[in-house]
C-alpha positions in Angstrom: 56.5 16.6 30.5 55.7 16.3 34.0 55.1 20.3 34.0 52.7 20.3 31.4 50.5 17.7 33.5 50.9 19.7 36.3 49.6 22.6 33.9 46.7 20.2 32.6 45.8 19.0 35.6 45.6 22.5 37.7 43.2 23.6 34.7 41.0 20.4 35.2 41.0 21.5 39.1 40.0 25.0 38.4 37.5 24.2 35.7 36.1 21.0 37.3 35.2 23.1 40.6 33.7 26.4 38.9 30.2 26.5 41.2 27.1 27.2 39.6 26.1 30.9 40.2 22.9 32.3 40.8 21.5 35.3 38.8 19.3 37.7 40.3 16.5 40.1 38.3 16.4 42.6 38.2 18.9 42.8 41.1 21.8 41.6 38.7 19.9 42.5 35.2 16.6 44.5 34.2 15.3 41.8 32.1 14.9 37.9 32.6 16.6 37.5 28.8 19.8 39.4 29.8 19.9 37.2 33.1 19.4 33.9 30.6 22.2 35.0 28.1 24.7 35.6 30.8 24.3 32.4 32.3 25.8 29.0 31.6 24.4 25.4 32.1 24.0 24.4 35.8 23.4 28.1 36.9 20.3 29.4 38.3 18.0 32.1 37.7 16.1 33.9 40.5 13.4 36.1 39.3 11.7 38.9 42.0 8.0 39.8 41.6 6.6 41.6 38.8 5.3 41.7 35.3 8.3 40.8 32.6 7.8 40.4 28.9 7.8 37.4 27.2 9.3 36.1 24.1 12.5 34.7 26.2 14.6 32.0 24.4 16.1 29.7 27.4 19.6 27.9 27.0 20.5 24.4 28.1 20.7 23.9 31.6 19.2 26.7 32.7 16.8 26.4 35.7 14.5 29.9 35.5 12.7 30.1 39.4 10.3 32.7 40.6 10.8 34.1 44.4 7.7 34.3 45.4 5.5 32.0 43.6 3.5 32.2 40.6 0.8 34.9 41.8 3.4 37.3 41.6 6.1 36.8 39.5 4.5 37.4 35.7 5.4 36.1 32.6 3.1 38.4 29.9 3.2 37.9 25.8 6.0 37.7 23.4 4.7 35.0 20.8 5.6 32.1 22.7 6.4 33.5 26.3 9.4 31.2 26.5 11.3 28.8 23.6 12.9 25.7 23.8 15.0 24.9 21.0 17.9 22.0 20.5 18.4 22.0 24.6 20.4 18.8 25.5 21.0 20.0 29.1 17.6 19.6 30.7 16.1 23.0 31.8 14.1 24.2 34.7 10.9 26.5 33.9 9.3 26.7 38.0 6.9 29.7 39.5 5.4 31.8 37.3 2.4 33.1 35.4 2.6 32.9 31.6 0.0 34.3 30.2 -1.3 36.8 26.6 1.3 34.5 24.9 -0.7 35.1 21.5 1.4 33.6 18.7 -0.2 33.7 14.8 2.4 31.2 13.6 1.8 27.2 14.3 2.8 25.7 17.9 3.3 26.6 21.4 1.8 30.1 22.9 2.9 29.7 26.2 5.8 27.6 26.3 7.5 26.0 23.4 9.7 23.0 23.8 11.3 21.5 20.2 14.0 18.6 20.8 14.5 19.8 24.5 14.4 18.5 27.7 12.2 20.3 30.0 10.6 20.3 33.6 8.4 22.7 34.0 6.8 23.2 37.5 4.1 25.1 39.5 3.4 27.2 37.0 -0.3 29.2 36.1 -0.3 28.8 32.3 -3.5 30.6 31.1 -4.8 33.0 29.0 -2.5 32.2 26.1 -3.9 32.5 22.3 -2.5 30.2 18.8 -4.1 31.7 15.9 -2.4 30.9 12.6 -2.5 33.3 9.9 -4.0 31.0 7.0 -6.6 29.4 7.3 -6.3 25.4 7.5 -2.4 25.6 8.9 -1.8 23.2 11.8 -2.0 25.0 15.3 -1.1 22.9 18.6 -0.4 23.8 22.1 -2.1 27.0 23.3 -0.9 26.5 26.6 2.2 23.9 26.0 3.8 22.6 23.2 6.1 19.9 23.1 8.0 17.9 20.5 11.0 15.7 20.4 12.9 15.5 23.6 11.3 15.0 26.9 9.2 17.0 29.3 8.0 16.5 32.5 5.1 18.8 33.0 4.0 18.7 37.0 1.8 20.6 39.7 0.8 23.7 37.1 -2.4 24.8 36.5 -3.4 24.8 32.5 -6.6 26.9 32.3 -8.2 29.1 29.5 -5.7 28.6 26.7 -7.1 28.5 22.8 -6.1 26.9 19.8 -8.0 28.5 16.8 -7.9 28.0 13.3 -11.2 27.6 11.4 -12.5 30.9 11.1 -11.8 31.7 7.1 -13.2 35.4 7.0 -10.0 36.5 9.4 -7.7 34.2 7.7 -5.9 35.3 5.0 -6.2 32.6 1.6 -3.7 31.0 -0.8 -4.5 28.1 -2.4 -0.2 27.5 -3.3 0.5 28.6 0.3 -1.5 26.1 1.7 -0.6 23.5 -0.5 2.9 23.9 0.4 2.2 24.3 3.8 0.6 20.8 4.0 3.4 19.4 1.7 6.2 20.5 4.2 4.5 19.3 7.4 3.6 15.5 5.8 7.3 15.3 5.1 9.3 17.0 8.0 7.1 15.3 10.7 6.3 11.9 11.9 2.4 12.7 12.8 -0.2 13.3 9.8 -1.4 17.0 9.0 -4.5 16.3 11.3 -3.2 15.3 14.0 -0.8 18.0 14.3 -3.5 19.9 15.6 -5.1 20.5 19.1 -3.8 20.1 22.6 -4.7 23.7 23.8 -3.4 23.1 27.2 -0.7 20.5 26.6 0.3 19.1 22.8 3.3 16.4 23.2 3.8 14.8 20.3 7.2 12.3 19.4 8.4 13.1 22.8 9.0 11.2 26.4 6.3 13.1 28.2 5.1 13.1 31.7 1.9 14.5 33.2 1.7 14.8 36.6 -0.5 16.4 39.7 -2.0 19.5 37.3 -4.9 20.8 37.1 -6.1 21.7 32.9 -9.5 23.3 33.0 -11.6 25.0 30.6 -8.7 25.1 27.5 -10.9 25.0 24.4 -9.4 23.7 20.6 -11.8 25.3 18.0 -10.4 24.5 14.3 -10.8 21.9 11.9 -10.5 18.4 12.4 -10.0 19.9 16.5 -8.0 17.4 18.9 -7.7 17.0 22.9 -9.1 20.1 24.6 -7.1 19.4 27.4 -4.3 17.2 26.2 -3.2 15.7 22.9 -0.5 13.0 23.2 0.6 12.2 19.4 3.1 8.8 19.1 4.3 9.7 22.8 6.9 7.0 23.7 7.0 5.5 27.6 5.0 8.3 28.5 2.5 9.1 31.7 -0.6 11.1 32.3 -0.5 10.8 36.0 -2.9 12.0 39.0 -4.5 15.4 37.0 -7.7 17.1 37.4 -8.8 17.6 33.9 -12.2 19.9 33.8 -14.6 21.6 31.6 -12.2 21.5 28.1 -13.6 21.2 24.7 -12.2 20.7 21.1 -14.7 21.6 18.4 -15.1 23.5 14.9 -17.4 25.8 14.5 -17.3 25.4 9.8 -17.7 21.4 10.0 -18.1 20.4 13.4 -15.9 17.7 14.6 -14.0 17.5 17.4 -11.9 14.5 19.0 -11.0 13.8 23.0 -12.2 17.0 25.0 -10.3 15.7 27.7 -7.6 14.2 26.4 -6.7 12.4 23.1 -3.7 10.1 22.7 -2.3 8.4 19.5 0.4 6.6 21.2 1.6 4.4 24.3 0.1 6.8 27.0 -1.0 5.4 30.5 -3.7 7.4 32.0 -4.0 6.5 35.5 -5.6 8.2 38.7 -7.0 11.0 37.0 -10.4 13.1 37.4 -11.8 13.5 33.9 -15.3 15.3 34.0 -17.2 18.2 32.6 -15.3 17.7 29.2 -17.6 18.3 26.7 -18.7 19.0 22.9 -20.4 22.0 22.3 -23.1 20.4 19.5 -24.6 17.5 20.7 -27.3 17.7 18.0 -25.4 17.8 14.7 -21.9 17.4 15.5 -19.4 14.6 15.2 -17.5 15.0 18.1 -16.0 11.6 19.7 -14.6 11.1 23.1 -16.0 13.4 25.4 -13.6 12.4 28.4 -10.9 10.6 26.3 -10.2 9.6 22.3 -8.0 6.7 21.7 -6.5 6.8 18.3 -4.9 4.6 16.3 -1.4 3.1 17.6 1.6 3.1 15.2 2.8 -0.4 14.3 4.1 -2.4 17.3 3.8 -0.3 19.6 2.2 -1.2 23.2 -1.3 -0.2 24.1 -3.0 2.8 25.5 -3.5 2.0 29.4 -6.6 3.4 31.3 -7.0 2.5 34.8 -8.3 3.7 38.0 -9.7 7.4 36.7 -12.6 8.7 37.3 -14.5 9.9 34.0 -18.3 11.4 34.6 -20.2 14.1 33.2 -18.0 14.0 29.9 -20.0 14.4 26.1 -19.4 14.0 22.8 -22.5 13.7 20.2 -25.1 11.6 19.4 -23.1 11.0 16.0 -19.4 10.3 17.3 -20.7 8.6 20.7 -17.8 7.8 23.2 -19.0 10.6 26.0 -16.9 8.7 28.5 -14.7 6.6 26.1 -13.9 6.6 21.9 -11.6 4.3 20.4 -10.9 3.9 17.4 -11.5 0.5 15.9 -7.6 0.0 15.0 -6.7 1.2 18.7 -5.4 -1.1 21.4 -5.9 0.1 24.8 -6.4 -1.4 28.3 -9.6 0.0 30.4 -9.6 -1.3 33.9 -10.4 -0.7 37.2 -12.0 2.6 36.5 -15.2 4.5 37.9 -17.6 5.7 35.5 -21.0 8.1 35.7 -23.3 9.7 33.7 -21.8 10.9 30.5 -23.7 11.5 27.4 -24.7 9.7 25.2 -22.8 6.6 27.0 -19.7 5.4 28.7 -17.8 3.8 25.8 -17.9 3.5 21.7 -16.0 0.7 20.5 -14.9 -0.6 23.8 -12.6 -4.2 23.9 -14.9 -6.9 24.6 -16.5 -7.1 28.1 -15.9 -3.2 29.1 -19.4 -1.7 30.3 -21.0 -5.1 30.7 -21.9 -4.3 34.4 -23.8 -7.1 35.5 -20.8 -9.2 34.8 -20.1 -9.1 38.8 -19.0 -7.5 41.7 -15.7 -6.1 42.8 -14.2 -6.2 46.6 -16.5 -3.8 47.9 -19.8 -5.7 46.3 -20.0 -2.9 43.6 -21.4 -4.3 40.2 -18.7 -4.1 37.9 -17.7 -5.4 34.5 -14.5 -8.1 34.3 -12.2 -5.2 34.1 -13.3 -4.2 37.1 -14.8 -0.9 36.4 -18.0 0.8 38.0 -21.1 2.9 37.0 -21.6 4.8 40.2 -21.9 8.5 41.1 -18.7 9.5 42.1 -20.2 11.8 45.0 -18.1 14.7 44.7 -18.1 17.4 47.5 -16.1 20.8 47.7 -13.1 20.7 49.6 -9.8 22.5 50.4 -8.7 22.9 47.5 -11.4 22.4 44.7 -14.8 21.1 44.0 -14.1 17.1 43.1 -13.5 15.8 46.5 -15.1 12.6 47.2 -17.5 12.1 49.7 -16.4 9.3 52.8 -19.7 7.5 51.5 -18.8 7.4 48.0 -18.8 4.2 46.3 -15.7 5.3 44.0 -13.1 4.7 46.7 -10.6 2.0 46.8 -11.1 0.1 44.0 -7.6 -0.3 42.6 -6.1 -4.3 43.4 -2.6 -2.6 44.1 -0.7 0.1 45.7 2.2 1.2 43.2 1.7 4.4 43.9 1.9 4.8 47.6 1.2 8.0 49.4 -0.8 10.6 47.6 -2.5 12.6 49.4 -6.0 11.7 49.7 -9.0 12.7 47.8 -12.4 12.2 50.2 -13.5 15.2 51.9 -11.9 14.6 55.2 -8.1 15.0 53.2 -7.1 12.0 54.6 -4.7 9.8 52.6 -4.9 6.6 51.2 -3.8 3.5 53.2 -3.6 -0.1 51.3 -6.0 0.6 48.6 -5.4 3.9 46.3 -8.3 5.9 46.0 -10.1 5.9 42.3 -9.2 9.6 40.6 -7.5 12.6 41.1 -5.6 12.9 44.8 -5.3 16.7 46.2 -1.8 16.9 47.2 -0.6 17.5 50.7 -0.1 20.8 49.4 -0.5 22.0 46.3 2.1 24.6 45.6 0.3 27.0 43.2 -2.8 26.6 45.2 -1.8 26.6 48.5 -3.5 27.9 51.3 -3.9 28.5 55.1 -6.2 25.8 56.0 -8.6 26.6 59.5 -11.4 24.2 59.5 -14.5 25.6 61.4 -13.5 24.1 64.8 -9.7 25.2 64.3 -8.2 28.1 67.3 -8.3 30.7 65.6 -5.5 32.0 67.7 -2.7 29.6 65.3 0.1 31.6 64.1 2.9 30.3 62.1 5.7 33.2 61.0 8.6 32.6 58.9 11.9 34.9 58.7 14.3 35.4 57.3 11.7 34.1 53.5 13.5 33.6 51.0 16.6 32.4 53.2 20.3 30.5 52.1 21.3 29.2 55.5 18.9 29.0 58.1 15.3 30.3 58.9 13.2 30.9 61.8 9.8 29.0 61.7 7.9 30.7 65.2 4.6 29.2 66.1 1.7 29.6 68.7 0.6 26.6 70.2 -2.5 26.0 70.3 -2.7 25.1 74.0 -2.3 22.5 76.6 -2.3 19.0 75.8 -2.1 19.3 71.9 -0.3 17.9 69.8 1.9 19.6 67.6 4.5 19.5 64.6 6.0 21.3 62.3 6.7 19.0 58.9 8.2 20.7 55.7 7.3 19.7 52.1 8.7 19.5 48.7 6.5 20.7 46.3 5.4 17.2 45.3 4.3 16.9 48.7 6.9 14.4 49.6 8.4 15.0 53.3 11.4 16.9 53.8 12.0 17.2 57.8 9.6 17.2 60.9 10.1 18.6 64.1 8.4 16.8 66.7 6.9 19.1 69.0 6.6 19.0 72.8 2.7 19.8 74.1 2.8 22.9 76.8 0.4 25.5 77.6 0.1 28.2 74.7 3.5 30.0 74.1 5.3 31.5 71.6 7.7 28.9 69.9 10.4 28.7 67.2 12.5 25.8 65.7 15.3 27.0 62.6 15.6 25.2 59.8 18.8 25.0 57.7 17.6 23.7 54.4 18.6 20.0 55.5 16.3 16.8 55.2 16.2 14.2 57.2 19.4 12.6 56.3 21.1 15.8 56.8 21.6 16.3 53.5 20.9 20.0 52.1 17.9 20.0 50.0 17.3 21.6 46.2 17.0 25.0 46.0 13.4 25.6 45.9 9.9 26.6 47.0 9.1 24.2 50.0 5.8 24.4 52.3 5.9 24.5 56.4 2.9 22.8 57.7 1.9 23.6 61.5 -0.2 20.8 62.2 -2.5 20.4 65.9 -5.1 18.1 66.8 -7.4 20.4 65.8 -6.0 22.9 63.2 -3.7 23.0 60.2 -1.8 26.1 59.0 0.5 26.1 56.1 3.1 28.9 54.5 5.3 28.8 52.1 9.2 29.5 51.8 11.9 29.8 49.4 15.1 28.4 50.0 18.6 29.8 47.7 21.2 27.8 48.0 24.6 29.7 48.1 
């Protein structure tokens, strides 16, 4: 007896302490499928730079990482570039390009998530095509598709993605295929037929789904009864549209022209905070019915909490003349929260169907002696300026700063044009990160030495790296601070001011605490009184 627990208990050792491995391609395989299928949950993924077909089906637990960042490191075609299906162990999709997923068959042309749980992270999703092959079937998620499960969808860029399916002529016809067609998708899912379609950058529908720090630009839904151009949230449960940049999308069909939430369209408990919703628009402003140029607000199920909108920016957004709602549509059956948001200019007005006392702008005057309604919201030009990193920075004289009455979200960034970050009051709309990792760049302002230097080597590393630097010169002050992708603080190293010399601290992939960090793409920041310069590095963990 006592030998067979010794037996039983020296397997439990050996098993219990089997390290995750990491899989190289095409070091270790040719092809990022062969990598997948030879992998077990908890392992890791490393993919080099290049082009690699699509079509790959993950498994559970797998977390799939570019080397060098999505610019380089190409995830092309394949139907859906990369499936989900079934995946209890929560996967990892981070740094790549996944694009010319063209799929003729329903849901998901880049990535497709059914009952999975997902993170996918600083990605480029673009490009991808859904185009069902009979006319009327129910197409979602050009660029993401999501059902069941959970996702968390964060710091990606969603741009020029398209759901079709309302052009008959190249469509081919049957009447008992169609029938059947709507028959099975009534009974085998919990939204209707109609609002199974949209979402051409991001559909999410019966899941736990979070949104976070992307930016979704000019994804288009063109078919019947077209929903969320940008994002379609159907019966989403505890779920969070959080701090995105969501520009120039449109839903719209071409055969009887309606078209519902350009930006985004949500049918379920969604909070939309701290996002920048503008240039969303419907392409017939004449003759079509198209609702909810910025955002549509469906229809909750029974008992369910409401839809919560607060502290966005939405300007420049159109529907119709008919549907009204350029800023805001809800649907008379919806129940949503609208507060402490900034409002400008979209056509043919801010709000259709509205709770009580929303737009009524004379009602008073918020902290900063802004008219406002009783929600606190404002009708003001937003000022936006170019930046950094994009074109909606706010001015400094703006009057959409700091109109929030809290700060649950602390540090974010900081979204005027001088990129510095909130402090108290959180900033209405969309916050540039302190580094954006699909986006980032070297950052001299006009009056920067030009002279900075910043190397890194060994990039990618697994135990320590060199980070050498050229001080700007005598009596500045300098520091080196690393960030996670979110932008959250990793480690700083305090830096003593000298005259200009040739500097270098090492890093060995521990934070503050001294605990070793995530394998990951973090960002080194040089910062000096008078310049900024940023590069990013890879670190493997053994």
């Amino acid at each position: 007896m006592k030998s067979y627990l010794f037996f039983v208990s020296l397997i439990f050792f050996i098993t219990g302490n089997i390290e995750a491995k990491t899989i190289y391609i095409p070091g270790d395989y040719t092809t990022i499928q062969t990598g997948i299928d030879s992998a077990v949950s908890g392992d890791m993924v490393i993919v080099s730079k290049g082009t690699y077909s699509g079509g790959i089906n993950m498994k559970g637990g797998i977390h799939l990482k570019s080397e060098e960042g999505p610019e380089s490191t190409i995830i092309s075609g394949g139907g859906s570039a990369i499936r989900c299906t079934g995946l209890t162990d929560t996967v990892l999709i981070d740094g790549f390009t996944i694009h010319n997923g063209i799929k003729d068959n329903y849901y998901g042309g880049g990535i497709y998530s059914y009952n999975s749980n997902i993170i996918i992270r600083n990605n480029i999703i673009a490009g991808n095509i859904l185009e069902p092959l009979y006319f009327m079937e129910p197409a979602a998620g050009g660029g993401i598709f999501v059902r069941g499960g959970s996702a968390l969808i964060e710091n990606n860029i969603i741009r020029g993605n398209r759901t079709i399916a309302d052009d008959m002529k190249n469509k081919k016809k049957s009447a008992g295929m169609l029938a059947k067609g709507r028959e099975n998708n009534l009974q085998g899912n919990i939204s209707k037929y109609y609002d199974a379609y949209g979402g051409s950058g991001i559909y999410a529908e019966s899941t736990i789904v979070t949104i976070k720090n992307n930016v979704i630009r000019g994804n288009s839904a063109e078919m019947a009864s077209a929903v969320g151009g940008g994002i379609s949230c159907v019966n989403c449960i505890k779920s969070v549209i959080f701090n995105n940049l969501i520009y120039g999308n449109y839903a719209y069909n071409t055969k009887w022209m309606y078209g519902y939430g350009m930006g985004i369209s949500c049918t379920g408990p969604v909070e939309i905070t701290n996002n920048t919703i503008v240039n969303n628009y419907f392409p017939r402003y004449n003759d079509g019915n198209g609702q909810g140029g910025g955002i549509y607000c469906g229809r909750l199920p029974p008992g369910q909490d409401s839809i919560i909108i607060k502290n966005n920016i939405i300007a420049f957004d159109s529907s119709s003349i008919i549907g009204g709602g350029g800023g805001i549509y809800c649907d008379s059956l919806a129940k949503v929260f609208i507060g402490y948001n900034g409002f400008y200019s979209n056509i043919p007005d801010n709000f259709h169907n509205a709770p009580q006392g929303v737009g009524n702008f004379s009602w008073g005057v918020n902290r900063n002696g802004t008219p406002c309604d009783s929600f606190y919201n404002i009708n003001i030009d937003p000022g936006f300026t170019n930046g950094t990193f994009g074109n909606y920075y706010q001015q400094n004289v703006s009057g959409c700063g700091d109109y929030i009455v809290d700060d649950e979200f602390g540090f974010l960034g900081g979204n005027t044009s001088d990129g510095k970050p909130d402090s108290g009051w959180v900033d209405l709309g969309y916050h540039y990160g302190v580094l954006i990792g699909v986006e980032e760049k070297e950052v001299s302002p006009p009056e920067a030495d030009q002279n900075l230097e910043l190397t890194i080597a060994p990039n990618p590393f697994t135990t320590m790296t060199g980070i050498k630097w050229l001080k700007g010169g005598e009596g500045q002050k300098n520091k080196i601070r690393i960030y996670d992708i979110s932008g959250k603080l990793v480690k700083s190293f305090p830096l003593a001011t000298a005259h200009s010399l040739l500097t270098t601290v090492f890093w060995d992939g521990r934070n503050e605490a001294g605990n070793k960090v995530t394998a990951g793409i973090y960002f080194v920041r040089l910062e000096t009184s008078s310049s900024v310069i940023s590069k990013k590095v890879t670190f493997l963990r053994k």
